[in-house]
C-alpha positions as CSV (number, residue, x, y, z in Angstrom):
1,X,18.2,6.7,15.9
2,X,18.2,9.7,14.0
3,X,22.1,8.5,12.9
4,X,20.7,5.6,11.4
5,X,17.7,6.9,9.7
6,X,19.9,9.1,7.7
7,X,22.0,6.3,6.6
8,X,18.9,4.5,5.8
9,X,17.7,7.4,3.8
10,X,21.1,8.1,2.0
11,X,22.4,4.0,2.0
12,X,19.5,2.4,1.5
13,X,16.5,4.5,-0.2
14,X,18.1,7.3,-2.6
15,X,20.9,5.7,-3.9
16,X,17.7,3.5,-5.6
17,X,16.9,6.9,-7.3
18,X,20.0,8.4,-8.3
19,X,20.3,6.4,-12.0
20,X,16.2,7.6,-12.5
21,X,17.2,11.3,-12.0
22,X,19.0,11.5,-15.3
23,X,17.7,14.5,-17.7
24,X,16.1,16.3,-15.2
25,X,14.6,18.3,-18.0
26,X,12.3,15.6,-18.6
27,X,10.8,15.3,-15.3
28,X,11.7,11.8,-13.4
29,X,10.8,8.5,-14.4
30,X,8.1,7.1,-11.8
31,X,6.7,4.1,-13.2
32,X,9.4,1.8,-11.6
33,X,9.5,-1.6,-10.5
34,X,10.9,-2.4,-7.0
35,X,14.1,-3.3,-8.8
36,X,14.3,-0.5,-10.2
37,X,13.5,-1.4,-13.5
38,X,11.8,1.8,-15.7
39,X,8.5,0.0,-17.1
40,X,7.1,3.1,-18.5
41,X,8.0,6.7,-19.4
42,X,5.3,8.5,-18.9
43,X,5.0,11.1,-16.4
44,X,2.3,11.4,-13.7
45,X,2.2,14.9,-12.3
46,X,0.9,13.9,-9.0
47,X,4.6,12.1,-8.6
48,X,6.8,14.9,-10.2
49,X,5.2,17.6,-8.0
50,X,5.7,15.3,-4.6
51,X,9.6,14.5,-5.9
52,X,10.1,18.2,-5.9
53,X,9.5,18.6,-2.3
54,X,11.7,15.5,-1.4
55,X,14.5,17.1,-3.4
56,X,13.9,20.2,-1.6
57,X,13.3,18.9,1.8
58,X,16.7,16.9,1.2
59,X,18.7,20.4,0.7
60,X,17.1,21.8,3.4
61,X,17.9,19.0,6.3
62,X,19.7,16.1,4.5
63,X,22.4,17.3,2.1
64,X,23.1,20.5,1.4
65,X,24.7,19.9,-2.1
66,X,23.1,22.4,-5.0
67,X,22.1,19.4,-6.9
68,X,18.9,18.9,-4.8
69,X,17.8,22.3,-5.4
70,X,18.9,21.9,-9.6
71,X,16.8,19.1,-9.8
72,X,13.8,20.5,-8.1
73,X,14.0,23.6,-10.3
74,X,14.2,21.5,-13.6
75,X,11.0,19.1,-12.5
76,X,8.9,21.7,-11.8
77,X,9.7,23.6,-15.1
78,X,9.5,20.4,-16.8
79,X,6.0,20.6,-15.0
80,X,5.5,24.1,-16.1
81,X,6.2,23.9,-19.3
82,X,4.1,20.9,-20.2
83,X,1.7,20.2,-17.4
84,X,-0.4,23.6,-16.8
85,X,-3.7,23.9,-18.9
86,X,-5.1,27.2,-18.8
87,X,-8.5,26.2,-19.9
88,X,-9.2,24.2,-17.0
89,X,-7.0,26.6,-14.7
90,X,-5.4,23.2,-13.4
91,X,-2.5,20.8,-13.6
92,X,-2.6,17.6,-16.1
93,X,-2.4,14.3,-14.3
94,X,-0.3,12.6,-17.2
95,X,2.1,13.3,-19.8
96,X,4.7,11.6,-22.1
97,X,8.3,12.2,-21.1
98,X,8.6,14.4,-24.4
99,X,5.2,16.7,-22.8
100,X,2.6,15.5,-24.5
101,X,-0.7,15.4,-22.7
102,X,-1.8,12.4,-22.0
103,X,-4.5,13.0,-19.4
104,X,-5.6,16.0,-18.9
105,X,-7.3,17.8,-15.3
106,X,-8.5,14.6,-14.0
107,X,-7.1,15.2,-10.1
108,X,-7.5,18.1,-7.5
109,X,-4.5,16.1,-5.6
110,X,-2.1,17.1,-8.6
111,X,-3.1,20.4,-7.7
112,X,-2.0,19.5,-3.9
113,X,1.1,18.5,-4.4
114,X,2.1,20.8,-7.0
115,X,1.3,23.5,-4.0
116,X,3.1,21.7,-1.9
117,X,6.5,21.0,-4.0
118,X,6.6,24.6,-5.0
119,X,6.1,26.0,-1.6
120,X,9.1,24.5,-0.6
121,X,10.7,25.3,-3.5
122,X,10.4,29.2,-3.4
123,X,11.3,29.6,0.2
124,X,14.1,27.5,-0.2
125,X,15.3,29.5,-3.7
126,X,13.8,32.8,-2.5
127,X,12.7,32.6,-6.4
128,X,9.2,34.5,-6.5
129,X,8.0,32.9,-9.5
130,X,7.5,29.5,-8.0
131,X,5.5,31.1,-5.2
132,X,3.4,33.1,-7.4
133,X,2.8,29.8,-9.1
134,X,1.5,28.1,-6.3
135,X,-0.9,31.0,-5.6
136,X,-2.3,30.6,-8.7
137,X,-2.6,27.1,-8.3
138,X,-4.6,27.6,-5.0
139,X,-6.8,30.4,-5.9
140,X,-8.0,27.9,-9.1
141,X,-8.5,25.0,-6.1
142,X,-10.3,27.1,-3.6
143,X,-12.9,28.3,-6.2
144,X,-13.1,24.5,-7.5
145,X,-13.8,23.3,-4.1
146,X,-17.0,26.0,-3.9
147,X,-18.6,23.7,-6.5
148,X,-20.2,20.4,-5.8
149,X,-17.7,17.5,-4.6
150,X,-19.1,15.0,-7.6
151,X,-17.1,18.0,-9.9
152,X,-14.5,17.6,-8.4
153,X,-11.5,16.0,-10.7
154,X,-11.1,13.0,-8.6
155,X,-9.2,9.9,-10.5
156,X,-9.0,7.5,-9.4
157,X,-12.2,7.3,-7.1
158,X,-14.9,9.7,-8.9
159,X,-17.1,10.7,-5.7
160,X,-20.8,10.2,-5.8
161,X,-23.7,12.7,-6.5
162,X,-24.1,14.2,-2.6
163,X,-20.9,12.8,-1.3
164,X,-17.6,14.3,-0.5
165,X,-14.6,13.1,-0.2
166,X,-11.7,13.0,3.3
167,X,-8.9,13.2,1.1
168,X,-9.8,16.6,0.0
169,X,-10.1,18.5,3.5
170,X,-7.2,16.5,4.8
171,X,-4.5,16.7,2.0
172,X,-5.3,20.4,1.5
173,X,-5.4,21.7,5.1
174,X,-1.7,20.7,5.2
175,X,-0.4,21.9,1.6
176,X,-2.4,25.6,2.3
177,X,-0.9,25.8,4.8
178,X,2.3,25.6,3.9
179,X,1.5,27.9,1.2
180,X,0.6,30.3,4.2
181,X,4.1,29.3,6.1
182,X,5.6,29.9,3.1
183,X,4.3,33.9,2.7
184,X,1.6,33.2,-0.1
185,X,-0.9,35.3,2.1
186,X,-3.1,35.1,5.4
187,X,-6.1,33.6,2.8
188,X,-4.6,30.4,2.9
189,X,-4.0,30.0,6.5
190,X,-7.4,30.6,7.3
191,X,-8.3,27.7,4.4
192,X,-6.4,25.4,6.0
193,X,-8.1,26.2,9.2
194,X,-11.8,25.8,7.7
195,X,-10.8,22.2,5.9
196,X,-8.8,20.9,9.1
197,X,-12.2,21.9,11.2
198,X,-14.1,20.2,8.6
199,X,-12.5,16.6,8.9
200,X,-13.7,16.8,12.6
201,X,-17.1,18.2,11.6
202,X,-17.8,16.2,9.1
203,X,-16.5,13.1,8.6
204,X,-15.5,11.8,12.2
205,X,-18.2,10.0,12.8
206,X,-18.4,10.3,17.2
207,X,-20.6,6.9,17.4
208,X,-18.4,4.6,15.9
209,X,-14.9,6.8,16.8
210,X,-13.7,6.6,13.4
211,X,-13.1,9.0,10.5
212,X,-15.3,7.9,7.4
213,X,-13.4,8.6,4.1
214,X,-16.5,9.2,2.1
215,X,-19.4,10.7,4.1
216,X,-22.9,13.0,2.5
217,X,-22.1,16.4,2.0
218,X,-22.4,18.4,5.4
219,X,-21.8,14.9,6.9
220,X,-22.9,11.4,7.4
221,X,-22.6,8.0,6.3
222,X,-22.5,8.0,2.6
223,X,-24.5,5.3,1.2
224,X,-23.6,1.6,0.0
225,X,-20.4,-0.4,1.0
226,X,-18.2,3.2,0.1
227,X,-20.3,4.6,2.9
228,X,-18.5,2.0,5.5
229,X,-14.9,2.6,4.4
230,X,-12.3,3.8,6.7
231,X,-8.7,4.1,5.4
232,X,-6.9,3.7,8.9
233,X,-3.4,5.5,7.1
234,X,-5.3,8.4,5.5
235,X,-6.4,8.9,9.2
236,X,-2.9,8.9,11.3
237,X,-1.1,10.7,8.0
238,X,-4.4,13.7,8.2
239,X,-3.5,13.7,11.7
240,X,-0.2,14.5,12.2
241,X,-1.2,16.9,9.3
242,X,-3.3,18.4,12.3
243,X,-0.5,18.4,14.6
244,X,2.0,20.6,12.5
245,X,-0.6,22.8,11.3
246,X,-2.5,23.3,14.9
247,X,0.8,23.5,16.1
248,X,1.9,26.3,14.6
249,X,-1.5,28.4,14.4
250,X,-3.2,27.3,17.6
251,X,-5.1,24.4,18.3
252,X,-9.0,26.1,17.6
253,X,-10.5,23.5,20.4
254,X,-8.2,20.2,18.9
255,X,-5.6,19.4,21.1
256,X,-2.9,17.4,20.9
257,X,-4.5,14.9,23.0
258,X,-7.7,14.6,21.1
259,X,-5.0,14.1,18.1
260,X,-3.3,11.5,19.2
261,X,-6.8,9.7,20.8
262,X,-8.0,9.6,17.2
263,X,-4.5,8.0,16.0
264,X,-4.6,5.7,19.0
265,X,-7.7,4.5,17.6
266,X,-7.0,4.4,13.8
267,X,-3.6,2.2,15.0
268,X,-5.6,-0.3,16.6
269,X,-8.5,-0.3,14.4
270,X,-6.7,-1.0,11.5
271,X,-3.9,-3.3,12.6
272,X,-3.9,-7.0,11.4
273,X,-2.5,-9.2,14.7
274,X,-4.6,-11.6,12.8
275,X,-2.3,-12.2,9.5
276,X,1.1,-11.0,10.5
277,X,0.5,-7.5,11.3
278,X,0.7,-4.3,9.1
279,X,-1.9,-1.5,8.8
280,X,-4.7,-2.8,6.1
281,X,-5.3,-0.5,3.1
282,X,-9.1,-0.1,4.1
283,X,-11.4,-1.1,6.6
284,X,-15.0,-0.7,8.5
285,X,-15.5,-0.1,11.8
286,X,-14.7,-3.7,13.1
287,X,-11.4,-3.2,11.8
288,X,-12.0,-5.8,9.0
289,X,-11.3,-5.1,5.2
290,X,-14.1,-3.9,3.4
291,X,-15.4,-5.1,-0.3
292,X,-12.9,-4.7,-2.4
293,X,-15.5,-2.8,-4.8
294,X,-15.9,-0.5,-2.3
295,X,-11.7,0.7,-2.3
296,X,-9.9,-1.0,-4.6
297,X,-7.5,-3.4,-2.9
298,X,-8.1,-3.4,0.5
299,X,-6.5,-6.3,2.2
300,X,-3.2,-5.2,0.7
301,X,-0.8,-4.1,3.1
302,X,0.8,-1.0,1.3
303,X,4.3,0.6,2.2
304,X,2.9,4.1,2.7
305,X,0.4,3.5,5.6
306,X,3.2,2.3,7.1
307,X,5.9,5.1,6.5
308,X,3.2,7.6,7.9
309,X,2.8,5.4,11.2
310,X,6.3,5.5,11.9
311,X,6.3,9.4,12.1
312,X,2.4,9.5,13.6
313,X,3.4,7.5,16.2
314,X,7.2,9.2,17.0
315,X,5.4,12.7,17.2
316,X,3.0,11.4,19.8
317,X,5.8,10.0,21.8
318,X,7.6,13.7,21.3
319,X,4.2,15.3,22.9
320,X,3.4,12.8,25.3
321,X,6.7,10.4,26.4
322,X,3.8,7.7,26.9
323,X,5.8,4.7,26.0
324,X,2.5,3.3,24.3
325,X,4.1,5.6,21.4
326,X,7.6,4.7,21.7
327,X,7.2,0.6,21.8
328,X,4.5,1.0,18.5
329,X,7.1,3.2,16.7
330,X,10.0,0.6,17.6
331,X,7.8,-2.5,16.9
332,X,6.8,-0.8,13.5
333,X,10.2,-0.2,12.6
334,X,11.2,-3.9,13.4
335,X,8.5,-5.1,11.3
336,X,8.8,-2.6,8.3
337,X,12.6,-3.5,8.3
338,X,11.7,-7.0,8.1
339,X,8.7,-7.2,5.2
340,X,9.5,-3.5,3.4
341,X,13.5,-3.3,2.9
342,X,14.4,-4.6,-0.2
343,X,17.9,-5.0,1.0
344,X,19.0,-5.8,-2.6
345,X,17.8,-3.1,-4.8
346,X,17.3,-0.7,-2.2
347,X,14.9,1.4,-1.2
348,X,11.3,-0.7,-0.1
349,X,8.4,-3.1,-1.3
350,X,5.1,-0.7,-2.6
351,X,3.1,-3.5,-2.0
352,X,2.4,-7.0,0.1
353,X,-1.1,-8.4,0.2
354,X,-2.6,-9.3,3.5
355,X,-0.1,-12.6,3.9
356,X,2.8,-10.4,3.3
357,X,3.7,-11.4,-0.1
358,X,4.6,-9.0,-3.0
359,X,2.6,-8.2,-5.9
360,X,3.2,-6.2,-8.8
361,X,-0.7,-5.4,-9.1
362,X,-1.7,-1.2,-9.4
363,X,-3.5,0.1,-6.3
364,X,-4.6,3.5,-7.4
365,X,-2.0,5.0,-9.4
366,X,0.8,2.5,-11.6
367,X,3.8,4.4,-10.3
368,X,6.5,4.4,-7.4
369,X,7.7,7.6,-6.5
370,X,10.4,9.2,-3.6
371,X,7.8,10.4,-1.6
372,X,6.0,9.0,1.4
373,X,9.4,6.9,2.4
374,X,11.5,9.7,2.4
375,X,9.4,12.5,3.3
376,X,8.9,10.4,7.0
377,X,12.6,9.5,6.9
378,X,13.5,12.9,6.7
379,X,10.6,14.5,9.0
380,X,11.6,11.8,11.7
381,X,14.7,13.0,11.0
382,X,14.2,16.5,12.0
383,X,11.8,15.4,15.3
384,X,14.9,13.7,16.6
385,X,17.5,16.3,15.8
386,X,15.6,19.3,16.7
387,X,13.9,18.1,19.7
388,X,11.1,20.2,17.9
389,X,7.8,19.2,15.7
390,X,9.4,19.6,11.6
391,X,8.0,23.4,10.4
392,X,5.5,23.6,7.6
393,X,8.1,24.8,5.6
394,X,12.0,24.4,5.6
395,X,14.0,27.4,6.0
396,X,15.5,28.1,3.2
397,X,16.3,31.9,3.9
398,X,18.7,30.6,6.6
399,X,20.6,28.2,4.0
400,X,20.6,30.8,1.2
């Protein structure tokens, strides 16, 4: 398995990419079609940050060639030069490929993935600047989040007055703590502890066995038809977030088994054996799509929710050799292979509404970038190989 996943990844997925890498000085075009056609070249931050890790991640499992590591280092000073804006002591979400801004600090998760990219990047280099440049990133987010959620730069869903968000505490439990893997200090380990605590606390809701994505502050069902949402692939990615990171720190009273319970139940809850299968976007706690007002398009059956199952679900196996895990990673793969492969253009469909058709509509943010397909590809990747959970952070040190 792990022999055909990399020739997925390197057959199938990147050579999609390779033309889009180009000038690498200009960060790399992300507004793409599934045919690979460049529709616009503008740069969203959120992607160029998230390409860095992939390119990094590659070297560091994949293919040890220099060129992964060249273009990581010229997108994140491409990011550098044009993205960080001192006045708001944050990253810009948006700029022209010639580094213009074009939106400014409109997303914490920018932030999050710019941690996360240049992590990787300095243990895999040894380069201290890009560490010390992810410190500074996170010391800016963890005063941020002291102030009220609804302040919180949060395109494209602003939160509501007294509400607080799930992506938050589960996007930025993982990427401190890779900071912390990665030697940024012991600050950030104990960060990542607090916010991965705090999706248990305070937004797994233990009457309905679901994880609410928007819940009060301190916890509770936020109000309106937002208040009812559950994104079932927020849930299983956040989780095996939990995994690595309780994994490698101790489990603080979550273990494995509770992990996996709670993914068990995400699966099934958001699973549609009624229209052809496929994880829904979002959902309430019978399993059916909420308002579309309430998060965006929620019937659609997205490539990413998927991508994040395959690994959920493989990790679980690794833990527990219950076949549950084994059949639902094999069945997914079956039915990815069949609906997501674009076998003529290469790498996979973004997006199929709930009938499984493709549409060229935006669902958050207009871009596709090399980032949730090949981050799994390559995380499976390293389960199967190393017999071992992937580490926070490749070793670069050992490659160097």
């Amino acid at each position: 398995m792990a022999a055909w996943l990399r020739e997925h990844l390197t057959q199938q997925v990147l050579p999609y990419w390779e033309p889009l890498w180009g000038d690498g000085n200009r960060g790399l075009p992300t507004c793409v079609a599934d045919d690979g056609q460049v529709v616009s070249g503008d740069r969203w931050l959120w992607s160029q940050w998230r390409a860095v890790w992939v390119c990094v991640r590659i070297w560091h499992s994949i293919d040890r060639r220099e060129i992964w590591l060249e273009r990581a280092r010229r997108i994140a000073a491409f990011c550098e030069r044009y993205g960080w804006l001192e006045e708001e002591q944050g990253w810009a979400l948006l700029v022209s490929a010639d580094g213009r801004v074009l939106r400014g600090h409109e997303s914490i998760y920018v932030d999050a993935f710019a941690i996360y990219g240049l992590s990787e990047l300095a243990v895999a280099t040894g380069e201290a600047h890009w560490l010390q440049l992810a410190q500074r990133t996170a010391a800016a987010v963890m005063q941020r989040l002291g102030n009220a959620p609804h302040t919180w730069p949060h395109f494209p869903y602003p939160v509501p007055a007294g509400h607080q968000p799930h992506g938050v505490p589960m996007i930025f439990s993982l990427k401190l703590a890779v900071l912390a893997a990665a030697g940024g200090g012991a600050e950030y380990a104990q960060e990542a502890r607090r916010l991965a605590d705090q999706v248990w606390m305070e937004f797994y809701d233990p009457t309905e066995d679901r994880v609410l994505e928007t819940t009060r502050v301190g916890g509770g069902k936020g109000d309106g038809p937002g208040g009812e949402v559950t994104v079932p692939g927020h849930v299983i990615e956040g989780m095996w977030f939990q995994r690595l990171i309780r994994g490698a720190w101790g489990d603080g009273g979550v273990s494995p088994q509770r992990i996996w319970q709670c993914v068990r139940r995400h699966w099934e809850l958001g699973w549609d054996a009624a229209q052809g299968g496929g994880l829904l976007l979002a959902v309430d706690g019978s399993g059916q799509p909420v308002a579309e007002d309430a998060w965006g398009f929620a019937s659609a059956k997205l490539w990413w929710p998927q991508t994040e199952a395959l690994l959920a679900n493989l990790l679980a196996w690794h833990d527990t050799r219950d076949a549950y895990w084994l059949n639902n990673y094999e069945a997914l793969w079956r039915w990815c292979r069949r609906h997501y492969v674009d076998w003529s253009h290469g790498e996979w469909r973004q997006k199929l509404t709930r009938d499984l058709k493709p549409f060229g509509g935006t669902v958050a943010l207009p871009v596709k970038d090399p980032f949730h397909l090949p981050r799994s590809l390559i995380l499976q990747i390293e389960l199967l190989e190393n017999k071992a959970p992937p580490p926070l952070v490749g070793d670069g040190a050992a490659k160097r």
